[in-house]
Every structure is written in structure tokens, then in C-alpha cells.
N, C-alpha and C positions, 0 to 999 in steps of 0.2 A: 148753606142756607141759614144756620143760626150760628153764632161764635156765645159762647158760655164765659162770660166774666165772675170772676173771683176773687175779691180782697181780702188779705189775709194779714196777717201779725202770729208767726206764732201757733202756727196751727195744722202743723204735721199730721196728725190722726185722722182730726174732722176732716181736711184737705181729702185726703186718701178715699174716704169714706164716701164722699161726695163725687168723685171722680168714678171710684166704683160704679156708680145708678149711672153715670152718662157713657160708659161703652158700648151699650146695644144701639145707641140711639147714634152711635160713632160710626155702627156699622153699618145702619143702615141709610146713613149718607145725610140723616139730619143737622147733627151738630157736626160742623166744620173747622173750629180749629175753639181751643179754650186758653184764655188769657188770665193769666193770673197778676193780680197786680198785689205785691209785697210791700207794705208798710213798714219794714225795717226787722223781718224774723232774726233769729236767731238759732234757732232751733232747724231742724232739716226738712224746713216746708221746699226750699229750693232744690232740692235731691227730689222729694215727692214730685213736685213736678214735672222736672224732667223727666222722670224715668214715664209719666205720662202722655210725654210729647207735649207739653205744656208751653205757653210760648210763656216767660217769665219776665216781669218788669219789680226790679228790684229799688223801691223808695219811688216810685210813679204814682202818677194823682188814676184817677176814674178815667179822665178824659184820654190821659194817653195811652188808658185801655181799649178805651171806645176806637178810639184811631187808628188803635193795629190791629185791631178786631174785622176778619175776611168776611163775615155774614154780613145778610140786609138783615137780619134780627139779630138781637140780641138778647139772651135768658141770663138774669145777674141773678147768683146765688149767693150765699153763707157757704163758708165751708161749715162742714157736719150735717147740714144738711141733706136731706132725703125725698128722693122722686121716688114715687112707687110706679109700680107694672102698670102699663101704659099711658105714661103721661107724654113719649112721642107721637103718637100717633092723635092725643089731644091735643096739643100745640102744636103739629104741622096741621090737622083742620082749623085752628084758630087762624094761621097765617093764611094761610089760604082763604080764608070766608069773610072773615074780619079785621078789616087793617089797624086798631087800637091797640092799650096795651093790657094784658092780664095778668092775673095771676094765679098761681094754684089752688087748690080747697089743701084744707087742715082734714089730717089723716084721722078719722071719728077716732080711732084708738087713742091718739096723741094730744086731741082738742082740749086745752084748757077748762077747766071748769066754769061753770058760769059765772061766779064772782069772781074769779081771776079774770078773765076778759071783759067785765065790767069794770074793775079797778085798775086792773094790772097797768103795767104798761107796756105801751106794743110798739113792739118793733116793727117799723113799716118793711122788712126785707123779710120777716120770717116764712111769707108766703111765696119765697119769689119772686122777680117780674121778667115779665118776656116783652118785648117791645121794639117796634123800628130802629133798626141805626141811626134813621135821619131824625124820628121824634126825640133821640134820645143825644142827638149831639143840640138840636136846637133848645135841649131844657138845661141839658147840664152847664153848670158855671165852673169856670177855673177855681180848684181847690175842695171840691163839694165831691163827697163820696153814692155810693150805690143807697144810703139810709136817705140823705136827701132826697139825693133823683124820686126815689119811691115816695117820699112822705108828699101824702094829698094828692096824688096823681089819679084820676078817674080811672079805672079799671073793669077789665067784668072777669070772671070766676071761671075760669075753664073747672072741669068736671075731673081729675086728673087732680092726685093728693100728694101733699108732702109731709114728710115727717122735719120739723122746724130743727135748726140745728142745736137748739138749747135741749130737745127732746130727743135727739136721736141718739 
């Protein structure tokens, strides 16, 4: 049902981390296979992955993630990133009800201050995005990562929080 894309450089720990929150949601038959696509690591993000069943593109763009990617949806994280307790069951009612794309609420613990989210600057991936295969091959460009695809794209809010991976 949904395949879990992940871009990474470099990122063994947060990887791991992140991989952790998506095994309940493995078992119970939501996410179907999870693609990592590697930016040139160095470090043993490629061990992390396999040993998850990760399917591993090593120096691949977005898109060639998108294309090996088994789900009609797609949910693109951060590694270090954080699902908290029940955001499956949030996002399989989203696919189901609503065919756009969303993405998660900020975990109240974790939410930036208020003048930080007025200045700061944001990252359009911190939240997450879960979204069509098909919307998300007709927006994506050859070259253009997971921060593109996200930035400006209309979304709505599922109810289902993430801990961003700057804060986790």
C-alpha cells in the first residue's frame, strides 16, 4: 500500500531511528517495502539498511526512488526522523478518504517556538509527506530531491505527529 522513501548522506543513527517507528506499520501490511536512496554515504547507512530489508540505491536521484518504489503511495521522510503511536492508522484513513497529499502535525513537545517558526527557516520535509505515486511522478523533475517535491505543494494535516529529525 504505501513504500517509505528516504534520502540519506551519511546518516547511520538517524536512518536506524527512523526505520525503528515504521515496523508496526510493516506488520500490519501498511508500508510495503522502504527505498532508500544514498547520496554518496560513507559511513554504514548501507549496512543499516540492509539489515532492514531496505531496498538501497546508492548515488540515485528521487525519481529512481519513486520508480522502484511497490506502493500506490508514497510517505518521504528525513532520516532521524519520528512517527509517533498511531500515525498508521492516520494515514491509511487519509488514503482511503482523501486522495491529496499530507502531511504530519509537529509533536506539541518538539514544536519550535514561536519566533523560531516565524523566522526560522523551514524545512518543507520536516513534516513528512505522504502522497500518490502517480501525483508524485507527474511533479517530480529529473535531478530535484524529496525538499523540492515538498516545497509549496497544497497539503492538509492529518492528526498523527512527528518528532522532525533535527529534534529527534
Amino acid at each position: 500500500m504505501v513504500s517509505v522513501i528516504i534520502e540519506t548522506k551519511n546518516a547511520e543513527e538517524a536512518l536506524a531511528r527512523t526505520l525503528a517507528g515504521l515496523v508496526n506499520a510493516a506488520v500490519e501490511g501498511l508500508v510495503r517495502d522502504v527505498v532508500i536512496v544514498d547520496h554518496g554515504s560513507s559511513d554504514h547507512t548501507r549496512e543499516v539498511a540492509d539489515a532492514a530489508g531496505c531496498s538501497f540505491l546508492e548515488n540515485g536521484s528521487l525519481l529512481d526512488g519513486v520508480r522502484l518504489a511497490r506502493g500506490e503511495w508514497l510517505l518521504l521522510l528525513e532520516p532521524g526522523s519520528r512517527l509517533l503511536e498511531g500515525w498508521s492508522e492516520s494515514a491509511r484513513n487519509h488514503i482511503e478518504a482523501l486522495p491529496g497529499p499530507a502531511r504530519f502535525s509537529r509533536s506539541s513537545i518538539n514544536r519550535p517556538r514561536f519566533l523560531a517558526r516565524v523566522f526560522g527557516t523551514n524545512n518543507p520535509m520536516s513534516d513528512g509527506l505522504l502522497m500518490s505515486k502517480r501525483q508524485a511522478m507527474a511533479l517530480l523533475k529529473p535531478g530535484h530531491g524529496a525538499g523540492d517535491l515538498a516545497r509549496g505543494i497544497a497539503t492538509r494535516r492529518l492528526k498523527a505527529e512527528i518528532v522532525p529529525a533535527n529534534r529527534a
